[in-house]
C-alpha positions as CSV (number, residue, x, y, z in Angstrom):
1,X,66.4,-16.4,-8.1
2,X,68.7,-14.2,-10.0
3,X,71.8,-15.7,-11.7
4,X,74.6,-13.3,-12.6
5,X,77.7,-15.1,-15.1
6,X,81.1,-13.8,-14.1
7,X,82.7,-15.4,-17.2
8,X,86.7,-14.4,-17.1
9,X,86.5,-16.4,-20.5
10,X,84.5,-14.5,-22.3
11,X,85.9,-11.0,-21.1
12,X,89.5,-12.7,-21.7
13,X,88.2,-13.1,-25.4
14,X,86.8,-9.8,-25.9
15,X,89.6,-7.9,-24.5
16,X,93.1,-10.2,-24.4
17,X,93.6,-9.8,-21.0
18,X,95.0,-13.0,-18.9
19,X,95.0,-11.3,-15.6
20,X,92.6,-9.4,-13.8
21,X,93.8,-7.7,-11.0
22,X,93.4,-4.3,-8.6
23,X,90.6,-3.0,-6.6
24,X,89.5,-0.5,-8.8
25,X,89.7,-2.8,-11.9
26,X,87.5,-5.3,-9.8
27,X,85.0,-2.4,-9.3
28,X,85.2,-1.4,-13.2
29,X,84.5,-4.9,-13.2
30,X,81.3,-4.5,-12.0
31,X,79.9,-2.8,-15.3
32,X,81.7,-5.6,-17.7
33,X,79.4,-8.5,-15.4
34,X,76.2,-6.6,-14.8
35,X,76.5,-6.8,-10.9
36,X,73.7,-4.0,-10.7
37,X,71.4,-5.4,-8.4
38,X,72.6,-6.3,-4.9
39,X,70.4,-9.0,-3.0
40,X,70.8,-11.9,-1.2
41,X,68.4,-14.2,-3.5
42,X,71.2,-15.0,-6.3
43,X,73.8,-17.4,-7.6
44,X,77.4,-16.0,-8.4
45,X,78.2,-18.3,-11.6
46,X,81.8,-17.9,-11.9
47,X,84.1,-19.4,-15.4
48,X,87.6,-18.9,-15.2
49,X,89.6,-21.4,-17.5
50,X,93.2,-22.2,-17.9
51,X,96.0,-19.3,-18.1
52,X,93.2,-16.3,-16.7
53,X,94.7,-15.6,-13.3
54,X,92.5,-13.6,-10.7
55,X,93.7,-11.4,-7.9
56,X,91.6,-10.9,-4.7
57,X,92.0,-7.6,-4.6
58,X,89.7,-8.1,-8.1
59,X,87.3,-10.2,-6.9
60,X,87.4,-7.6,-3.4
61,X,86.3,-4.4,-5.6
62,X,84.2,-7.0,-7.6
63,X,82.2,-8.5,-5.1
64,X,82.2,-6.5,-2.2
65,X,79.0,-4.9,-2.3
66,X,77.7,-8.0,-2.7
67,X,79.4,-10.2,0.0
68,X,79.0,-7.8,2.6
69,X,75.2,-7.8,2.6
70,X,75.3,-11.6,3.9
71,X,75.9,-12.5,7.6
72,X,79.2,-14.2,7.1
73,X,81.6,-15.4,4.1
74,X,80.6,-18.7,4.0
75,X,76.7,-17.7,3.8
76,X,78.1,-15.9,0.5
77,X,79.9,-18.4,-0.6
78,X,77.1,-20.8,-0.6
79,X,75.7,-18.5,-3.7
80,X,78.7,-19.5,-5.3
81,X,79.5,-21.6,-8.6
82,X,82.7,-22.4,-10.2
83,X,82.5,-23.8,-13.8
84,X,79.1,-25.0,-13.3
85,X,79.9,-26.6,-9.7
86,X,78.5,-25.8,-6.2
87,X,81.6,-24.4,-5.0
88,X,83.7,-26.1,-2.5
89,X,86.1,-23.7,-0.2
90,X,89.5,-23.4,-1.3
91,X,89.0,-23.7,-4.8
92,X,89.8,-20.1,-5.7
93,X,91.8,-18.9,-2.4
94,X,92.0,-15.7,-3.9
95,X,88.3,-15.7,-3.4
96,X,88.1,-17.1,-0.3
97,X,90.9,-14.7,0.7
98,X,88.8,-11.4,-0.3
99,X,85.7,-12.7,1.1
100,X,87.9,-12.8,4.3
101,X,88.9,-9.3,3.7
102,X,85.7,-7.6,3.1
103,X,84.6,-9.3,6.7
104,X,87.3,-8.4,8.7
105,X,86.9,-4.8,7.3
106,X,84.0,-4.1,8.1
């Protein structure tokens, strides 16, 4: 199973930014996590610590392509790590709120 690290951290770090944010900054996103391959057998390992703030409009032209090839948001989210946990709904609602998105546009 393939395990792609979203680490906020370590792009914070490298670039200074605090706050990721946009649809088209989520899909340049794409290039700075290596989301090349789009399957269903993966894990979504995602680090964001304290003072990184993440839109969902980010993590819509982030993971888009990816959430949409499941059957339904929660089957994606059950890919889904936070900090090393299985992550639990409601966590990041700006997550949950783009998964939500990408189904009810499509």
């Amino acid at each position: 199973m393939l395990k792609i690290i979203i680490d906020f951290n370590k792009i914070s770090e490298e670039t200074g930014k605090r706050l990721f944010a946009g649809r088209e900054n989520g899909k340049q996103g794409q290039i700075l996590f290596g989301l090349n391959s789009i399957e269903k057998d993966v894990i979504f390992d995602i680090t964001i610590g304290t003072g990184i703030v993440v839109s969902s409009s980010y993590y819509f032209g982030l993971l888009k392509e990816h959430v949409i090839i499941f059957n339904n948001g929660n089957e994606f989210l059950e890919k889904v790590y936070f900090n090393g946990e299985k992550y639990q709904k409601s966590i990041l609602p700006e997550l949950d709120r783009a998964v939500r998105r990408v189904f009810r546009n499509y």
